[in-house]
Backbone as JSON, one array per atom type, in Angstrom:
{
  "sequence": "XXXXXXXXXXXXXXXXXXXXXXXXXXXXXXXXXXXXXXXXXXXXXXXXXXXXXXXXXXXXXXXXXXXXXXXXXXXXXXXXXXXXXXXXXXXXXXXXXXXXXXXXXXXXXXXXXXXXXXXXXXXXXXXXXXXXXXXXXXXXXXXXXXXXXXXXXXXXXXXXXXXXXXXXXXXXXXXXXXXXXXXXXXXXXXXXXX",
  "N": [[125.93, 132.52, 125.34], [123.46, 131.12, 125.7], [121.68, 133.26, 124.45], [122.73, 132.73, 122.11], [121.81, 130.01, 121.63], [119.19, 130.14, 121.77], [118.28, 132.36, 119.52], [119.02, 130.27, 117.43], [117.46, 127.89, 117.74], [114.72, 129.58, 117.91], [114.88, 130.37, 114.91], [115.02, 128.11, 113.57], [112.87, 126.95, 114.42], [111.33, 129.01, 113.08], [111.72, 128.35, 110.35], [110.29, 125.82, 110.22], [107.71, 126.38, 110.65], [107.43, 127.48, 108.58], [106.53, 125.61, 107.0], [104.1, 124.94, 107.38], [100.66, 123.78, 106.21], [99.24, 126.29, 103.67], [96.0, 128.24, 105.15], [93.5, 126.91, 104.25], [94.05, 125.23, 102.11], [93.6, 122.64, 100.16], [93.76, 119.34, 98.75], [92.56, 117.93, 95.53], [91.52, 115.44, 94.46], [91.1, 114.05, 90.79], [89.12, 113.14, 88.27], [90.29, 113.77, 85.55], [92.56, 116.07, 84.19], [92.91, 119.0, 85.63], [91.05, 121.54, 84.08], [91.8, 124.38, 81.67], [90.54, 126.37, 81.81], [89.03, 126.03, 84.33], [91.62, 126.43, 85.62], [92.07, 129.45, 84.59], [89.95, 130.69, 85.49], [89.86, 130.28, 88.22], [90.48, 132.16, 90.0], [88.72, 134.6, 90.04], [86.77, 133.29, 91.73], [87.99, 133.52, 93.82], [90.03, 131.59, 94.45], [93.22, 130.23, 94.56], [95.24, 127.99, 92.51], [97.65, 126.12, 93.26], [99.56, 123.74, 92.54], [99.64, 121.44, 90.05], [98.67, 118.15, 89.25], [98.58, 116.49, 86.71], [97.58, 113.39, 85.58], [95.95, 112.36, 83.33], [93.14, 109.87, 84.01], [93.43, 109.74, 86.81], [94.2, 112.27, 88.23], [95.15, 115.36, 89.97], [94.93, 118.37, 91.84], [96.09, 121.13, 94.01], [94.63, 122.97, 95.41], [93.76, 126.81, 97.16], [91.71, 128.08, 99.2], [89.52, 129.87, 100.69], [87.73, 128.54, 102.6], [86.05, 125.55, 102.98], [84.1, 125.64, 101.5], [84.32, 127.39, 100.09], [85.48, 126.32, 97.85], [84.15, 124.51, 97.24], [82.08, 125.65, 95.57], [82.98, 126.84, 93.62], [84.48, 124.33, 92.05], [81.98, 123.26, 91.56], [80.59, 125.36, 89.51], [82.57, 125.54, 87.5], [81.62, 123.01, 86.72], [83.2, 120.39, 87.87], [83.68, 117.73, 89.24], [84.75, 116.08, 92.21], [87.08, 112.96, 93.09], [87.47, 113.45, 95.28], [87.92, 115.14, 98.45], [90.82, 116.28, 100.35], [92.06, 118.36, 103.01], [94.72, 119.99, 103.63], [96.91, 119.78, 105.95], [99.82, 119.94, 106.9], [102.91, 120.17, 105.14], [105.35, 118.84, 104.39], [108.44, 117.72, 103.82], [112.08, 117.7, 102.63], [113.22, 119.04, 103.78], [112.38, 119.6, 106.05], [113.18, 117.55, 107.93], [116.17, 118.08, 108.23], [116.88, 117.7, 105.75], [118.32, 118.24, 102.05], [116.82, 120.16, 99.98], [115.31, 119.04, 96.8], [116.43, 119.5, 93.24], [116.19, 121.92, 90.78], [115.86, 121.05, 88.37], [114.45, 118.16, 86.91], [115.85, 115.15, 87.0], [117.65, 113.32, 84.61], [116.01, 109.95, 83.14], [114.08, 109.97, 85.08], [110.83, 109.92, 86.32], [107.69, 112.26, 87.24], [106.1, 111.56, 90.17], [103.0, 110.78, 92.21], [102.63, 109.37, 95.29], [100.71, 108.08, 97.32], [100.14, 107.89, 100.62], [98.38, 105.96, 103.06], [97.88, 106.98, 106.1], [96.35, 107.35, 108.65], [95.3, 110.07, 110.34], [98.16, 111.45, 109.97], [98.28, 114.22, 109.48], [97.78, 115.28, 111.97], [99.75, 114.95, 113.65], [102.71, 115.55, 115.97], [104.96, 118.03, 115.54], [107.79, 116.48, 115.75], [106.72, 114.25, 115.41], [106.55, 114.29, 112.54], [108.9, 115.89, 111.78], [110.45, 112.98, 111.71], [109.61, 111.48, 110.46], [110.37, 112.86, 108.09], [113.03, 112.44, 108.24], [113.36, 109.76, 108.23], [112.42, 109.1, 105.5], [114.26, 110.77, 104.31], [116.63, 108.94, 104.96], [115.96, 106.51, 103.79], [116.06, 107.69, 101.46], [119.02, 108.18, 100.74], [119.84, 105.72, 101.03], [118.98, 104.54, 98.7], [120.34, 106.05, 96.66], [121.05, 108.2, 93.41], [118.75, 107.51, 92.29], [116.26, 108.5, 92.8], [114.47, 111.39, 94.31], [112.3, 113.18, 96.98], [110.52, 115.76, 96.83], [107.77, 117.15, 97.61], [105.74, 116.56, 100.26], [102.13, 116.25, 100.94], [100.7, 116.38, 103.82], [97.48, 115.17, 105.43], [94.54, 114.46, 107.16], [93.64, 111.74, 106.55], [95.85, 110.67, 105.42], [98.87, 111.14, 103.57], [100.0, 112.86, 99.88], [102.07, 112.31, 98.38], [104.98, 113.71, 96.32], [107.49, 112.52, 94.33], [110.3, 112.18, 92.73], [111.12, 109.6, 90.37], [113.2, 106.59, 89.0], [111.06, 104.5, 88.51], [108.23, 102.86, 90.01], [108.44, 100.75, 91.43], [111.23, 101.49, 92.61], [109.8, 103.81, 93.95], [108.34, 101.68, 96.02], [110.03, 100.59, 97.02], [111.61, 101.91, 98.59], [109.44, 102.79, 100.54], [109.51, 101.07, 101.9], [111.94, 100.97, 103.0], [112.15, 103.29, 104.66], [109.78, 102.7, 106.06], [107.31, 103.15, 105.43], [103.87, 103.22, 104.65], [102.81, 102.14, 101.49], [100.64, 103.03, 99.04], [98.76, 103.73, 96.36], [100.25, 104.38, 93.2], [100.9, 107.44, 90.87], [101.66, 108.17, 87.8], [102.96, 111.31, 86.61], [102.39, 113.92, 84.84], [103.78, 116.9, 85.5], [102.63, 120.03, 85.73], [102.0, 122.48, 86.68], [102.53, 124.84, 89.31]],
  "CA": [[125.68, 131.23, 124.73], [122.37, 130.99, 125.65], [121.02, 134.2, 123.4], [123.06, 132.6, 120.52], [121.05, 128.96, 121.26], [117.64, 130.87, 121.65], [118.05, 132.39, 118.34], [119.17, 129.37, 116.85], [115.99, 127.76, 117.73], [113.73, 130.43, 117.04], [115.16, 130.17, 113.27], [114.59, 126.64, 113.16], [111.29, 127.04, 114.54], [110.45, 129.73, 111.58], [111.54, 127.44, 108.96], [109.37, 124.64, 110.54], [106.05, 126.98, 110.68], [106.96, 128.12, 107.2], [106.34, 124.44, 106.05], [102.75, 124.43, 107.65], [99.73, 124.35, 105.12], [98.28, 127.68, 103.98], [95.22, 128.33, 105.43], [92.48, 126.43, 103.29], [94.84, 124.44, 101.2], [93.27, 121.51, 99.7], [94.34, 118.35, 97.58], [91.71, 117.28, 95.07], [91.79, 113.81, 93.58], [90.0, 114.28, 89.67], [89.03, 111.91, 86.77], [90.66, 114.32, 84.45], [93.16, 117.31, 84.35], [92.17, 120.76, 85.92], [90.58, 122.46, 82.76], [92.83, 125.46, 81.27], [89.66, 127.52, 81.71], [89.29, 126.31, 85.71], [92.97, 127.37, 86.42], [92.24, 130.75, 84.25], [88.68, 131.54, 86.45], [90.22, 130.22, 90.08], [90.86, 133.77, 90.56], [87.34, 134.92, 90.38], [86.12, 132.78, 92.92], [88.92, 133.5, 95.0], [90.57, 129.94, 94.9], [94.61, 129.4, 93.87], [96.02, 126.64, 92.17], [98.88, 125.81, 93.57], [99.99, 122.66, 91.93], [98.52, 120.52, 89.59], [100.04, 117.05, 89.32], [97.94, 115.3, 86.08], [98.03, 111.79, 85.1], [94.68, 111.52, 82.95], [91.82, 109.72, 84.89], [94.22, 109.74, 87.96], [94.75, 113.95, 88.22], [95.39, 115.89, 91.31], [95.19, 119.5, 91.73], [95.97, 121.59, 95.08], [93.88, 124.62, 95.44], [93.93, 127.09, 98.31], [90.48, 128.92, 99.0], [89.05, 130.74, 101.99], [87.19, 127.22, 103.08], [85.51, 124.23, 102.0], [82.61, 126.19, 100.86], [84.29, 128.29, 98.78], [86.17, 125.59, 97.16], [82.9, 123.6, 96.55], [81.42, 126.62, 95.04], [84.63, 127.1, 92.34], [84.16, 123.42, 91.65], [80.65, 123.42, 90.5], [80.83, 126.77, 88.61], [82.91, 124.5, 86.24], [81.38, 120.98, 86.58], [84.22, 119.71, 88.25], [83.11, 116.58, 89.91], [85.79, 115.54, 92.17], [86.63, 112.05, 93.42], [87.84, 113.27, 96.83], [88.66, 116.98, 99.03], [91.22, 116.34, 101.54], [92.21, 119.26, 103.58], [95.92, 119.73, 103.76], [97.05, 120.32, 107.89], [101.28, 120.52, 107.09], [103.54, 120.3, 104.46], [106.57, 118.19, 104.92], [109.58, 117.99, 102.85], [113.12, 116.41, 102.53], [114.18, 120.1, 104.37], [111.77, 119.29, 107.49], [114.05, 116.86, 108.32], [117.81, 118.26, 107.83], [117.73, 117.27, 104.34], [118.12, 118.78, 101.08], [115.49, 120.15, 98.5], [115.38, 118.83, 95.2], [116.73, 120.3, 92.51], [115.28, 122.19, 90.2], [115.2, 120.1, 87.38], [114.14, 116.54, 86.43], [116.9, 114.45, 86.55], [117.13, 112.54, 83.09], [115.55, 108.86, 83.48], [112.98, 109.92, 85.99], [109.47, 111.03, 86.29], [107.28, 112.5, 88.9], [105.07, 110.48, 90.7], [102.44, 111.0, 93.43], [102.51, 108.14, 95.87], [99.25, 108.13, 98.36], [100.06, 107.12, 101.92], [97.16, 105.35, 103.48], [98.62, 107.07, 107.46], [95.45, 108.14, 109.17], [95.84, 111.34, 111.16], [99.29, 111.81, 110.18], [98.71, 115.83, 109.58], [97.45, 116.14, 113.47], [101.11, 114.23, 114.49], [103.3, 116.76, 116.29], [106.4, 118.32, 114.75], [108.6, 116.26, 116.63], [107.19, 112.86, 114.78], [106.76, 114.85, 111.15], [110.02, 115.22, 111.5], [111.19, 111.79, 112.34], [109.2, 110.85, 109.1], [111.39, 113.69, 106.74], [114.25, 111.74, 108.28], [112.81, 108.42, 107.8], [112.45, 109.14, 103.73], [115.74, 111.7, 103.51], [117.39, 107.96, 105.1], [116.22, 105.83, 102.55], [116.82, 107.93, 99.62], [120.3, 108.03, 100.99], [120.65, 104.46, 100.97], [118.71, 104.16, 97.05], [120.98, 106.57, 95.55], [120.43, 108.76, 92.35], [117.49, 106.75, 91.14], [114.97, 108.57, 93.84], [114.29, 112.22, 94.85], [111.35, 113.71, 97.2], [110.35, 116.98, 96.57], [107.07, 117.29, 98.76], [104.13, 115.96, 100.63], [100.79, 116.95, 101.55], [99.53, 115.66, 105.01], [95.89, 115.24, 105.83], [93.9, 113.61, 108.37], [93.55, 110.42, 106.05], [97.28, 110.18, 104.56], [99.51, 111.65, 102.46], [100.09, 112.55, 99.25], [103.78, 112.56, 98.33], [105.14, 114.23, 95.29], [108.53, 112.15, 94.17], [110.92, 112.16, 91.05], [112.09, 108.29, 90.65], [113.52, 106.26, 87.67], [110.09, 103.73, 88.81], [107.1, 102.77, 90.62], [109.29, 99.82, 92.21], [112.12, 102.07, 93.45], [109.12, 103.84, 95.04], [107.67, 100.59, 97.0], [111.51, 99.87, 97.92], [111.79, 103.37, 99.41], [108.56, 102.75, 101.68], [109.72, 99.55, 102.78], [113.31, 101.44, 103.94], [111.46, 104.13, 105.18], [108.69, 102.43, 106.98], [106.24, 104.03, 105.25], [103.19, 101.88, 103.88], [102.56, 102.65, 100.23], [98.99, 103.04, 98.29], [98.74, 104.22, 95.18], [101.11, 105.58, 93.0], [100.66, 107.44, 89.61], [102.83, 108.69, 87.53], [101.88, 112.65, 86.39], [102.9, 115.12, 84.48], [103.63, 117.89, 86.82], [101.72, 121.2, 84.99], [102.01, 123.98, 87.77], [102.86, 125.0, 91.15]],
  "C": [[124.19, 130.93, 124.68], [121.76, 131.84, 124.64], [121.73, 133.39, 122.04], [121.93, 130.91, 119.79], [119.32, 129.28, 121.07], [117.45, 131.54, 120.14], [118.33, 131.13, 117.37], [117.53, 128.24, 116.81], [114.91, 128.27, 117.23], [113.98, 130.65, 115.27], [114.89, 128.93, 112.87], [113.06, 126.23, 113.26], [110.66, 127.81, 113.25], [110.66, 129.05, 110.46], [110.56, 126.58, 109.33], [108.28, 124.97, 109.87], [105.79, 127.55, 109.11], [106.21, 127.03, 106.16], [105.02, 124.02, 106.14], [102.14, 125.02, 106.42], [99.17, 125.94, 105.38], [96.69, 127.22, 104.3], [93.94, 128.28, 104.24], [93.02, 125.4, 102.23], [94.48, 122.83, 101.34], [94.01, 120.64, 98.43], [93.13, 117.76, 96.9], [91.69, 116.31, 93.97], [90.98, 113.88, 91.99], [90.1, 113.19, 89.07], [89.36, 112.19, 85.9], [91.44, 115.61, 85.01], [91.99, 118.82, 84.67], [92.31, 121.59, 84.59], [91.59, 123.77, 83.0], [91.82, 126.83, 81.64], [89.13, 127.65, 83.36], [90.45, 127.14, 86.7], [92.62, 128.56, 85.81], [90.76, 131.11, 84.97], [88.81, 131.38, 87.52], [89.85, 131.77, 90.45], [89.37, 134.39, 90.95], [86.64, 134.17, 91.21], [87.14, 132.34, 94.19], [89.51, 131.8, 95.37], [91.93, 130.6, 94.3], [94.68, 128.31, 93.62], [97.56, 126.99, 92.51], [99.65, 125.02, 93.35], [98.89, 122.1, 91.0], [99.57, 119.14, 89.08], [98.7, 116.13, 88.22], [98.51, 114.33, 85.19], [96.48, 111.33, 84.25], [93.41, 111.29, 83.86], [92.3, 109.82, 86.05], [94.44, 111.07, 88.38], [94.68, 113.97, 89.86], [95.78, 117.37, 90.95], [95.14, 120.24, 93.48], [95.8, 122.69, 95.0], [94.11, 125.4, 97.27], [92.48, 128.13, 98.04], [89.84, 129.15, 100.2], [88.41, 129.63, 102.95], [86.9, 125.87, 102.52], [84.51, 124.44, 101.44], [82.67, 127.1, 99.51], [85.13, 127.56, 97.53], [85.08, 125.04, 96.12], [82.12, 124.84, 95.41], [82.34, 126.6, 93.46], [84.16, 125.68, 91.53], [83.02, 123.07, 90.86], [80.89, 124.36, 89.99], [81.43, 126.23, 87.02], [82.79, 123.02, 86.1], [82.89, 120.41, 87.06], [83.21, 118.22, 89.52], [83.93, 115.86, 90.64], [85.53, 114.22, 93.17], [86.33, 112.2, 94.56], [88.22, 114.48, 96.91], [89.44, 116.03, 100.12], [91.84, 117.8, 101.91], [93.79, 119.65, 104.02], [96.48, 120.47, 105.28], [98.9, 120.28, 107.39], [102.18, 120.0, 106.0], [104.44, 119.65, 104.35], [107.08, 118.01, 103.58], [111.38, 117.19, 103.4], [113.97, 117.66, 104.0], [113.94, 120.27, 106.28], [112.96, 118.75, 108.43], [115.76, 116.79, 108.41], [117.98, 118.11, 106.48], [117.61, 118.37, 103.46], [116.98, 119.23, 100.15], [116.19, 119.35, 97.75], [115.84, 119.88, 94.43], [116.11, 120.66, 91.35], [114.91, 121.83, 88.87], [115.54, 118.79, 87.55], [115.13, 115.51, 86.0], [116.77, 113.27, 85.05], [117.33, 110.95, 83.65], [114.48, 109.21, 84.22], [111.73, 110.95, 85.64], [109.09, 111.22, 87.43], [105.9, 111.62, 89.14], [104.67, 111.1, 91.86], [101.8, 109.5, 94.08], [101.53, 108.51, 97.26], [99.8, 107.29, 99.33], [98.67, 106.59, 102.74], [97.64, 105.79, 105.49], [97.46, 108.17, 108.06], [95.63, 108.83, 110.38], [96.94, 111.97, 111.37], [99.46, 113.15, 110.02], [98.59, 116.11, 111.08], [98.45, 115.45, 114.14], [101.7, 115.38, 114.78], [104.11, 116.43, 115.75], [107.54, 117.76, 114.46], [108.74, 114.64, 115.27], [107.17, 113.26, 113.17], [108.07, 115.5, 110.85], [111.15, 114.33, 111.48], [110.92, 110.94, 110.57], [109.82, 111.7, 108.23], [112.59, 112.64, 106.64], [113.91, 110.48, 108.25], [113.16, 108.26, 106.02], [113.6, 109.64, 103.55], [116.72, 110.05, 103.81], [117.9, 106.9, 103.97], [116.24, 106.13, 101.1], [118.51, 107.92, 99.54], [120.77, 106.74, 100.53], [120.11, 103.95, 99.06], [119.52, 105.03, 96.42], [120.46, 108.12, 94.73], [119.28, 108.42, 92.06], [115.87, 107.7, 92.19], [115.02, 110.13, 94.31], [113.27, 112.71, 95.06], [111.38, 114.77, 97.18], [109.24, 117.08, 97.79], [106.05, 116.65, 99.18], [103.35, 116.37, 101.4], [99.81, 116.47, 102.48], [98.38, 116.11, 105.04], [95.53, 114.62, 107.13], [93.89, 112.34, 108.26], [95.16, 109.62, 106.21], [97.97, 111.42, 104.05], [99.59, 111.53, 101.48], [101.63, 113.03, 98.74], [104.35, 112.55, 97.41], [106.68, 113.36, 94.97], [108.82, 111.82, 92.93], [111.51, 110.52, 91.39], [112.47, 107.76, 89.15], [112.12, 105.2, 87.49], [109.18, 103.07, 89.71], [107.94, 101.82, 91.56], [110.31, 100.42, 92.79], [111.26, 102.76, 94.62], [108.64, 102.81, 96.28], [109.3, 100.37, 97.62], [111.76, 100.81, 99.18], [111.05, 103.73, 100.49], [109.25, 101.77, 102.42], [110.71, 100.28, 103.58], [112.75, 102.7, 104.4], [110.31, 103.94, 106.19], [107.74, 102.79, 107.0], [105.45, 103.42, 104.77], [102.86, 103.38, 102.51], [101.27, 102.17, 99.71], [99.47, 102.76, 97.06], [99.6, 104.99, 94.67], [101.06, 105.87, 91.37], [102.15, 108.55, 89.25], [102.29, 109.89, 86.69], [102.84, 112.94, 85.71], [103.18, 116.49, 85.46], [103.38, 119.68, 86.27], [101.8, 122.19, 85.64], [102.68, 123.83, 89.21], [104.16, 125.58, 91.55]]
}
């Protein structure tokens, strides 16, 4: 019994660690979509795009690149001027928490939205309370229904930024409130990569 609860653990533990950020994985806030000609030269200066979530003057793109030096480097190379680098420390998701992914398409009525948590130092929270907060959000999408599904979010040191399909910006603010989560900013994107 014991060898069967020790592996059981250790499997739960490797999904956990699979959800931590890769090593260098940044979120960068823009005034405009990541150029077609930035995502096609990442490569040469050793960066990935790994998402890009644009909304116009509102954009967001998550790169992964050896540091913050080699990011900054990529950035100028193509005049990118960005508003903000945060540094992404763990990953969290609806699956952190017992719940479900998302599915893989866009339920009809909804768009995707990235809603900015204002939760300073919530990437350096242990495991224990990052997943108290999966199950916090997997709760109150339970109790909103259809109209609301999280896909993922990208802790930092500042906040989060938290990727979600909803039918509207107001189902989001309802969903903090039953969640306990304070809500920022929330735009509504196109979702282009990742």
């Amino acid at each position: 019994m014991r060898e069967f609860r020790n592996f059981v653990m250790s499997s739960a533990v490797s999904l956990l660690v699979s959800q931590a950020a890769e090593a260098g994985q940044f979120v960068v806030e823009l005034n405009k979509p990541l150029s077609v000609e930035a995502t096609a030269g990442s490569s040469h200066y050793d960066v990935a795009v790994d998402e890009t979530l644009s909304a116009g003057v509102d954009s967001y793109a998550v790169l992964t690149a050896a540091d913050e030096a080699a990011l900054q480097t990529f950035l100028k190379a193509f005049g990118i001027l960005p508003e903000k680098v945060s540094e992404v420390l763990f990953i969290n998701s609806p699956e952190v928490g017992g719940g479900a992914p998302t599915g893989a398409e866009l339920r009809s009525g909804h768009d995707v939205y990235v809603v900015e948590r204002p939760i300073p130092g919530v990437g350096f929270l242990g495991l224990e309370k990052k997943q108290q907060i999966s199950r916090n959000s997997n709760a109150a999408i339970a109790k909103l229904g259809e109209i609301v599904e999280w896909d993922h979010s990208y802790l930092t040191g500042e906040g989060t930024y938290c990727v979600y399909r909803a039918d509207s910006p107001e189902t989001l603010r309802e969903h903090g409130v039953l969640a306990g989560a304070p809500v920022g900013k929330i735009t509504k994107v196109v979702q282009v990569g990742g």
